[in-house]
C-alpha positions as CSV (number, residue, x, y, z in Angstrom):
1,X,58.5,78.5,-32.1
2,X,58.9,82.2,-31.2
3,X,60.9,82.6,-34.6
4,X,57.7,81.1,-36.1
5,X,55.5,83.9,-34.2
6,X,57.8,86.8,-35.4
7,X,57.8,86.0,-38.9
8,X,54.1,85.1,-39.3
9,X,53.1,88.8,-37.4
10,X,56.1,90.5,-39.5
11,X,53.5,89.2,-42.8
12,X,50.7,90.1,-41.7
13,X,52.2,93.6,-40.7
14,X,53.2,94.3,-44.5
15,X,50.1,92.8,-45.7
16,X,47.7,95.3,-43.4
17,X,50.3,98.1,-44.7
18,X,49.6,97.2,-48.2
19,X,46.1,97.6,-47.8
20,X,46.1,101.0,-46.4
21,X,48.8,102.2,-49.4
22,X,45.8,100.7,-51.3
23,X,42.9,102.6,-49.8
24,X,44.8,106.0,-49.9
25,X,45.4,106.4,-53.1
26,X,42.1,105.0,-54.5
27,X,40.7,108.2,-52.4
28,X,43.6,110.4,-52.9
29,X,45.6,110.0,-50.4
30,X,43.3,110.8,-47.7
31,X,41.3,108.0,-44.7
32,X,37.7,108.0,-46.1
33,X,35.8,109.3,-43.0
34,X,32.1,108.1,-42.3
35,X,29.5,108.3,-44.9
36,X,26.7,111.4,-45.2
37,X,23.7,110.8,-43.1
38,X,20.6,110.2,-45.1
39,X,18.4,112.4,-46.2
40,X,15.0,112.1,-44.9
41,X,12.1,111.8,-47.9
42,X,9.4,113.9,-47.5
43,X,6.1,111.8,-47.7
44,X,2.5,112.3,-47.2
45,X,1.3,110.4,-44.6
46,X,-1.9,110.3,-42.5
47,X,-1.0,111.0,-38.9
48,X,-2.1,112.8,-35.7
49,X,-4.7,115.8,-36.4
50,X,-4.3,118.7,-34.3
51,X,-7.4,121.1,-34.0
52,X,-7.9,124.3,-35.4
53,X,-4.9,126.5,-35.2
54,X,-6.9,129.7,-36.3
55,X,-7.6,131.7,-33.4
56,X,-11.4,132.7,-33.3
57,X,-11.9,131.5,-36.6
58,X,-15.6,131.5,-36.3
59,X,-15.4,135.4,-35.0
60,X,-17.6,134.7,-32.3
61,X,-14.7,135.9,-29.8
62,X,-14.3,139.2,-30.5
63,X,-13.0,141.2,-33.3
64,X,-9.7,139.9,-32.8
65,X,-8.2,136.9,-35.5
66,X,-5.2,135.4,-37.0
67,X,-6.5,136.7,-40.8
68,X,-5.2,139.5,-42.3
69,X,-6.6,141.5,-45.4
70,X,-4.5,141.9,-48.2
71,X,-6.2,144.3,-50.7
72,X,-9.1,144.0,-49.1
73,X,-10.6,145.5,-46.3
74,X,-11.8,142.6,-43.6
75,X,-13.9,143.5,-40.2
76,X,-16.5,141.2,-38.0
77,X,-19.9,142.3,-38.5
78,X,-23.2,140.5,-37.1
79,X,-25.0,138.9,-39.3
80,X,-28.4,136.4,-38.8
81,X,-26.3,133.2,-37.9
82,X,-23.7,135.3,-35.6
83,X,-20.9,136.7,-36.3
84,X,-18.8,136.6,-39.8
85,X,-15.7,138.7,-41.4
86,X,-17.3,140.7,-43.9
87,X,-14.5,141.3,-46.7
88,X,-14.1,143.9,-49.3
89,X,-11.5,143.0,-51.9
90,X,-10.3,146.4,-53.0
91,X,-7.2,145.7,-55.3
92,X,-6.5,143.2,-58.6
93,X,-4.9,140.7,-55.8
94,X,-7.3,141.1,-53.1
95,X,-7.5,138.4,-50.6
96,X,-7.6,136.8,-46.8
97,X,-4.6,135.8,-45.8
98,X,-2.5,134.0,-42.5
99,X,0.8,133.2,-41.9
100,X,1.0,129.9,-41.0
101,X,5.1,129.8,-41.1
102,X,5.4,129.6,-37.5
103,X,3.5,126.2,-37.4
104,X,6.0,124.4,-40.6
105,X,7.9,121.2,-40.6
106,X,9.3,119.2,-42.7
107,X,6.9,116.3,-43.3
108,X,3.8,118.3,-42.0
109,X,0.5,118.3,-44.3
110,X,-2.2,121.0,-43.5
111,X,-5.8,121.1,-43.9
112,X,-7.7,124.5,-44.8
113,X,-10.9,125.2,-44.9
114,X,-13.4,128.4,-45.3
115,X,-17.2,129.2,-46.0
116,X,-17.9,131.7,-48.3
117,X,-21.2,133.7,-49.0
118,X,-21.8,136.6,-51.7
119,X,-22.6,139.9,-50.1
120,X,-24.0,141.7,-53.2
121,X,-20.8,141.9,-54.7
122,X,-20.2,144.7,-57.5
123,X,-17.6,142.3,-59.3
124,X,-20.0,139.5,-60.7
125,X,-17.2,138.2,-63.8
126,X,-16.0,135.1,-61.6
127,X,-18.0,134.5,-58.6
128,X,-15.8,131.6,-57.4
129,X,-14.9,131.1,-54.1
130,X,-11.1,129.8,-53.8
131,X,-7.9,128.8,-51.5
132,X,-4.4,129.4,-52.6
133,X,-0.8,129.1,-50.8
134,X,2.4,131.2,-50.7
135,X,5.6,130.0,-50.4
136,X,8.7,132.2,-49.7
137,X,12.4,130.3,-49.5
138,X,15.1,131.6,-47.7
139,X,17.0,131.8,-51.3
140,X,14.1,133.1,-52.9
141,X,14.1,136.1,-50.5
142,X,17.5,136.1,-51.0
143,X,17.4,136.7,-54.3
144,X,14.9,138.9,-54.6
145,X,14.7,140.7,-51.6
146,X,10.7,141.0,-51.4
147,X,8.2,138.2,-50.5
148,X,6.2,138.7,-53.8
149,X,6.9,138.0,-57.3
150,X,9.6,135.3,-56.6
151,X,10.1,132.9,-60.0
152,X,8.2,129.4,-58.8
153,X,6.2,130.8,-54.9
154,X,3.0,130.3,-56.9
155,X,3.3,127.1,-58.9
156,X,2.1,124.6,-56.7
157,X,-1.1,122.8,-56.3
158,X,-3.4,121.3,-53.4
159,X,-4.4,118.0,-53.3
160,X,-6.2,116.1,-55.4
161,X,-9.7,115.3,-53.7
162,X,-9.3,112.0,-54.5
163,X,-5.6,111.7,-52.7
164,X,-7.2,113.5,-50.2
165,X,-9.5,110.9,-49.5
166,X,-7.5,108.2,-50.4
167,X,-4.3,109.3,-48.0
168,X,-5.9,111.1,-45.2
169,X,-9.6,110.2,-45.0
170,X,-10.8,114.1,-45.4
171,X,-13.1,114.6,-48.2
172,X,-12.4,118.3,-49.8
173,X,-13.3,120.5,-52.7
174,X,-10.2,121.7,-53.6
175,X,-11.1,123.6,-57.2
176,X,-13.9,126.3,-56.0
177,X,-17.4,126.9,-55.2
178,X,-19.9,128.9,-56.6
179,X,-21.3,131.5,-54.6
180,X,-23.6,133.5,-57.0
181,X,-26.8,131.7,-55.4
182,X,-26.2,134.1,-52.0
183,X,-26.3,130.7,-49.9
184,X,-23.1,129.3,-48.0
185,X,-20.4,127.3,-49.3
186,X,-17.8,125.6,-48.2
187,X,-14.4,125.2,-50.0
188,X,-11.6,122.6,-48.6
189,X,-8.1,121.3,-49.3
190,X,-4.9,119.7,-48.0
191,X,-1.6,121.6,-48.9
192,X,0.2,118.2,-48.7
193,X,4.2,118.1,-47.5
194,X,5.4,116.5,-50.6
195,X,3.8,120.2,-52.5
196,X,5.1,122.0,-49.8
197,X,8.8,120.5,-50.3
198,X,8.4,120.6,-54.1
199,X,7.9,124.4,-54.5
200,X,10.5,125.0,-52.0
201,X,12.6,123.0,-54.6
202,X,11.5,124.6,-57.4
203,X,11.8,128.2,-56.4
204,X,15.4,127.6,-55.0
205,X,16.4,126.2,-58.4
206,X,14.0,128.9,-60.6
207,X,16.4,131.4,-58.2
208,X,19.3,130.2,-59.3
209,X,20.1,129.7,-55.3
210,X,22.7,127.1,-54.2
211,X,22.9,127.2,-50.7
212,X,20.5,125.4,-48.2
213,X,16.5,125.3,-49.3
214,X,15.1,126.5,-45.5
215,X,11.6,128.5,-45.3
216,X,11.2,131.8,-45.1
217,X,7.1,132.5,-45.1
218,X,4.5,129.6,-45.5
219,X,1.1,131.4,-46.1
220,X,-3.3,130.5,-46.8
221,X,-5.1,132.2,-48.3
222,X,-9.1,132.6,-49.2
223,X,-10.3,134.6,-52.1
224,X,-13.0,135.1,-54.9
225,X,-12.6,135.8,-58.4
226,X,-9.0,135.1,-60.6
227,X,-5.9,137.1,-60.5
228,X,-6.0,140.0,-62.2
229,X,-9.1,140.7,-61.5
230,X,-10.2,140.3,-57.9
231,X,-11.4,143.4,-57.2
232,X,-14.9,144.4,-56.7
233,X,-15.7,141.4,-54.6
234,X,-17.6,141.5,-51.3
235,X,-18.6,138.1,-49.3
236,X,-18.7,136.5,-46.1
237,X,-16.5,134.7,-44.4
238,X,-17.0,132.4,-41.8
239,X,-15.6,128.7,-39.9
240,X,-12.2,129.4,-41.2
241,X,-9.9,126.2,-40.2
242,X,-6.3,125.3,-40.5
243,X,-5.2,121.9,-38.9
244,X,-2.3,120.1,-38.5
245,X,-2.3,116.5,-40.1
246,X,1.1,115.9,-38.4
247,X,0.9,116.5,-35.2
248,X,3.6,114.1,-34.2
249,X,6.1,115.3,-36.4
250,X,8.1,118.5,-35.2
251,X,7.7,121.9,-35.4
252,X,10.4,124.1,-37.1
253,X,9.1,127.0,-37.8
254,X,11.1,130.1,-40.0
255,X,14.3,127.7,-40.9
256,X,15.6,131.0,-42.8
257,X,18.3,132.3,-40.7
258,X,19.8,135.7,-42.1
259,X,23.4,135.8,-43.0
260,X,25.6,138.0,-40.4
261,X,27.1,141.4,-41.1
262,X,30.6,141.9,-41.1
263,X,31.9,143.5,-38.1
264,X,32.9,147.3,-39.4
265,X,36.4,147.8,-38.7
266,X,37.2,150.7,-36.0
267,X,39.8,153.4,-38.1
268,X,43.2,152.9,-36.8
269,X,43.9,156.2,-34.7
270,X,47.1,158.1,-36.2
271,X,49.8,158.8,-33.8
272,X,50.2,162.2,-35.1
273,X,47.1,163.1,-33.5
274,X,48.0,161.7,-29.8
């Protein structure tokens, strides 16, 4: 009986080896280890709303905001409803703009919104009232060492109204308003995550760049007029509002992290000296 034992354990031995000959060379020799971990899809998807993440967006605290003027002069004047940002758009790119990079994560869809009103502007060619979005990748940056003029950080697009509606529930007016009656108007959009990861995808690949797609600057901004030619404008600006559609989903932030400098070598002393 225990010869019985041995022999049927000493087969089973040589089979098992067998099998492990087997697997090694089908993958060259070497154990396979455990497969990649999955990469999450990016998706738009209704979720929890935050509120508005523009500090004194209504400019009835102060003259103090998260917007920034860029080509254009901004400032909070009074005016017969309260308080506004009057804004002066001085240069062929004028524009409002605020960094929203800080509040980024992969996933994460973002709802903008802004009311405009003509205040006798000298420009009259294109008295549109619009949003826009900047993108800046860590290889982007990389590659061109500026966070302007990057193949790709301008090619994306908000969405629709319709998806809009149909994903999230928010009605918006995502192509412009009018403002050359001199009465308010209010212009709306969601920069959606899968446009958000798609650009980012776009510009690393338009950049030639092969390492890891991370962000480097996620931006809004409000304007009037079409690039080339938005100076001369002058309008009111007022309610601004930026929320969060994703609440639930983290926060990353800047994912760029710059490469590190070599340590400089210290010169070797020469002993003729000591």
């Amino acid at each position: 009986m225990a010869k019985k034992i041995t022999f049927t354990m000493l087969v089973l031995l040589i089979v098992s080896a067998l099998v492990f000959v087997s697997c090694s060379q089908e993958t060259g020799g070497k154990v396979p280890g455990p497969a990649p971990a999955p990469v999450t899809k990016i998706e738009n998807k209704a979720g929890e709303v935050s509120g508005n993440i523009v500090y004194n967006g209504d400019f009835e605290s102060g003259t103090d905001s998260d917007l920034s003027g860029d080509g254009a002069g901004i400032e909070v004047v009074e005016i017969e409803e309260g308080h506004a940002l009057l804004v002066d758009q001085q240069e062929t790119y004028g524009e409002v703009m605020m960094d929203i990079t800080k509040y980024y994560g992969a996933g994460k869809s973002f709802y903008v919104e802004g009311w405009f009103k003509d205040a006798e502007s000298t420009n009259t060619a294109d008295l549109t009232a619009k949003l826009s979005f900047n993108i800046v990748t860590g290889g982007g940056y990389e590659t061109i060492h500026q966070t302007y003029d990057i193949p790709g950080q301008y090619d994306g697009s908000w969405l629709s109204d319709d998806e809009a509606e149909e994903i999230f529930g928010i009605e918006t007016n995502c192509i412009g308003e009018d403002i050359s009656d001199g009465e308010w108007h209010k212009v709306s959009a969601i920069l959606d995550a899968e446009q958000i990861d798609a650009v980012m995808t776009s510009e690393d690949d338009q950049c030639h760049w092969t390492g890891d797609k991370t962000m480097y600057l996620l931006a809004v901004v409000w304007y009037v007029g079409t690039y080339p030619d938005q100076g001369g404008y002058k309008y009111y600006l007022d309610n601004v509002v930026i929320k969060d559609l994703n609440r639930e989903l983290p926060t990353q932030g800047r994912t760029y992290e710059a490469p590190e400098e070599p340590e400089e070598e210290e010169p070797e002393e020469d002993l003729e000296d000591l």
